[in-house]
C-alpha positions as CSV (number, residue, x, y, z in Angstrom):
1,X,186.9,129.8,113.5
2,X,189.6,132.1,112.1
3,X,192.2,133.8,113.7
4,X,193.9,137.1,113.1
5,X,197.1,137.7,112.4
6,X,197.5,139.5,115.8
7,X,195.2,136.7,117.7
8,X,197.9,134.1,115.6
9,X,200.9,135.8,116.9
10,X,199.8,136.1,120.5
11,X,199.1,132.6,120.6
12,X,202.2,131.8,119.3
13,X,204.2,133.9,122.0
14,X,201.7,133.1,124.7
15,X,200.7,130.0,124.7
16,X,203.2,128.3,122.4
17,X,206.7,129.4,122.9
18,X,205.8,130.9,126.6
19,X,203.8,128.0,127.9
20,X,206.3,125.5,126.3
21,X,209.5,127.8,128.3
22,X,207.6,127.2,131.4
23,X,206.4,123.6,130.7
24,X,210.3,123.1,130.0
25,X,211.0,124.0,133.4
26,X,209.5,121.0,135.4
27,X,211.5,118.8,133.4
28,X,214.8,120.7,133.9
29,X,214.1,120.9,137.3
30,X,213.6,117.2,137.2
31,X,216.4,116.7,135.6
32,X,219.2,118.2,137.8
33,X,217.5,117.4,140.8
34,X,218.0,113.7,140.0
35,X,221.3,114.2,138.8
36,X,223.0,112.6,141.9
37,X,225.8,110.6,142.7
38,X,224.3,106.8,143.6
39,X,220.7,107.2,141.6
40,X,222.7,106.8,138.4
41,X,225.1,104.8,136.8
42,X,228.0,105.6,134.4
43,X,226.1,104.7,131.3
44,X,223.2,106.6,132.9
45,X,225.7,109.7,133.8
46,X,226.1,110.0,130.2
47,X,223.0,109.3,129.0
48,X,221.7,112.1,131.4
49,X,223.9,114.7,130.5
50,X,223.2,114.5,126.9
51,X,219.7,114.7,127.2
52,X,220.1,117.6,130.2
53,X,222.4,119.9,127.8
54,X,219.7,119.1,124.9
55,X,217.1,120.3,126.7
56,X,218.5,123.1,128.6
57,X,219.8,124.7,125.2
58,X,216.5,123.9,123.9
59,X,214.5,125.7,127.0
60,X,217.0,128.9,126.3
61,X,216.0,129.4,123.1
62,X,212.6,128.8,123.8
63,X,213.0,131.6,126.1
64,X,214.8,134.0,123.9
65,X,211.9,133.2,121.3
66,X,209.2,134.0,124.0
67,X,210.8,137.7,124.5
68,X,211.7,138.4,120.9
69,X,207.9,137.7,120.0
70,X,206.9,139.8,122.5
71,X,209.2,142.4,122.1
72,X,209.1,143.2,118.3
73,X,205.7,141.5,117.2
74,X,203.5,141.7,119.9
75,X,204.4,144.5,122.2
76,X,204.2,147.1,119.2
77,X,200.2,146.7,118.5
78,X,199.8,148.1,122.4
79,X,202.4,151.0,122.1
80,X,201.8,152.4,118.4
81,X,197.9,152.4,118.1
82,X,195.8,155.0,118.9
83,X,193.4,153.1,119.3
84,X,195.5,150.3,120.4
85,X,195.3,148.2,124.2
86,X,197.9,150.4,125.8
87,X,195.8,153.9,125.0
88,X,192.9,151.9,126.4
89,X,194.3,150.9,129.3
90,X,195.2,154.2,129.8
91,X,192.8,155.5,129.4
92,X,190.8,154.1,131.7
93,X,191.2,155.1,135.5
94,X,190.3,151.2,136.5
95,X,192.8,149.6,134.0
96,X,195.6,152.3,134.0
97,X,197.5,150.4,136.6
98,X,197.8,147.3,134.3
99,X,200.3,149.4,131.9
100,X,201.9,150.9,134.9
101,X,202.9,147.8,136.5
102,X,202.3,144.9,134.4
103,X,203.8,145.9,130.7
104,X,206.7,147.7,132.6
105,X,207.6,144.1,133.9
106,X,207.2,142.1,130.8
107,X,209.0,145.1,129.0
108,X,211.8,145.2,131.2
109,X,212.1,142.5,133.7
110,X,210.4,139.5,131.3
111,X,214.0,139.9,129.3
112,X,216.1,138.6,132.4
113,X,214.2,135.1,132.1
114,X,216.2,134.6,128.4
115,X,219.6,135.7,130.3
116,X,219.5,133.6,133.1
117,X,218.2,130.7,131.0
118,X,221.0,130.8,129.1
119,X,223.2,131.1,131.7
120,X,221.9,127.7,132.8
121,X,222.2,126.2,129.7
122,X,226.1,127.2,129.5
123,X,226.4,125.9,133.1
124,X,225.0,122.3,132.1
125,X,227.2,122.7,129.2
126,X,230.3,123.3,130.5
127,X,229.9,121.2,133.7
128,X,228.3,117.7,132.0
129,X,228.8,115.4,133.4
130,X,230.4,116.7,136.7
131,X,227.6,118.4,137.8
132,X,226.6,114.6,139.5
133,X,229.3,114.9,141.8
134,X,229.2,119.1,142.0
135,X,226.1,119.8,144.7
136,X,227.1,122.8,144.7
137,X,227.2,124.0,141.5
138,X,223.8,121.8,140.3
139,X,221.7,123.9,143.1
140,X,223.3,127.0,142.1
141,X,221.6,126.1,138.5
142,X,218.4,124.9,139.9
143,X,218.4,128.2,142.0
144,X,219.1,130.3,138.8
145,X,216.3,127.9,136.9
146,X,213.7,128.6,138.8
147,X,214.6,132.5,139.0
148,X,214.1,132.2,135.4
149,X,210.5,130.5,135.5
150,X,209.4,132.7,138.5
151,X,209.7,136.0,136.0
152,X,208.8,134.4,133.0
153,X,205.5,132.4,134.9
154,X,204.9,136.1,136.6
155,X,205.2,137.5,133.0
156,X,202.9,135.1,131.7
157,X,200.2,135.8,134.0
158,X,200.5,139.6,133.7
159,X,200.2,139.1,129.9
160,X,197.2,136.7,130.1
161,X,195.2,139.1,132.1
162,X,196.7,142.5,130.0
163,X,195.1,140.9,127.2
164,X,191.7,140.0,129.4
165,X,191.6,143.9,130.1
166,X,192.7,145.0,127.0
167,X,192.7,143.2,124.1
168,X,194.5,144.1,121.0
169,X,191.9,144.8,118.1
């Protein structure tokens, strides 16, 4: 089996970087849900905001690699082509909608995932290890985390069946 190039790059923004962002997300979740006062212990406080900040930054850019993919790799081969998805989609009075709706929100709205990942990220950052005592705060960040994976999953799923009904050649 060979791939394409395109095929090869839509993998690696689809199912590698995206899948990994949102795969990324149960364990961030997991993470500062558990990070309580009385399920830890000092050595354990530490230990837990290391690996928290690690993999926060790491699910950031993760999610700034899952856009820029898109964006300047991907995305192109359905706006420049004649013959390309988008014109297809178009084209087609059952499919138009899909370009109407679907690559106006990973165009647009897919970008705020990246943003408010990051914004997480600086939260855990900054906070560390008082985000165990800060309830507070550590919601606010689970709140803004799972913003992030509602419109990146949502993205995901608009760009898995884009692709079903019209596939870059």
């Amino acid at each position: 089996m060979e791939l394409t190039n395109r095929e090869f790059w839509g993998i690696v923004h689809g199912m590698g970087l995206g899948a990994l962002f949102l795969l990324a997300y149960g364990g961030g979740l997991a993470g500062l849900y558990s990070y309580k006062p009385g399920l830890l212990t000092a050595d354990g406080e530490v230990e837990r905001s290391w690996r928290l900040k690690a993999g926060t930054l790491v699910m950031a850019v993760t999610a700034w690699l899952t856009v820029l993919t898109g964006t300047w790799i991907v995305y192109p081969w359905y706006r420049h082509e004649p013959d390309g998805a988008k014109f297809g989609l178009l084209a087609n009075p059952d499919t138009a909608g899909w370009h109407n709706f679907a690559m106006e929100w990973k165009e647009h709205v897919a970008w705020m995932a990246p943003f408010i990942a990051t914004a997480v990220a600086v939260g855990v950052a900054y906070y560390g290890v008082q985000l165990v005592k800060e309830r507070k705060i550590r919601n606010s960040l689970i709140a803004f985390l799972t913003a992030a994976f509602a419109i990146a999953g949502i993205a995901g799923l608009l760009g898995a069946l884009i692709t079903k009904a019209g596939p870059v050649k």
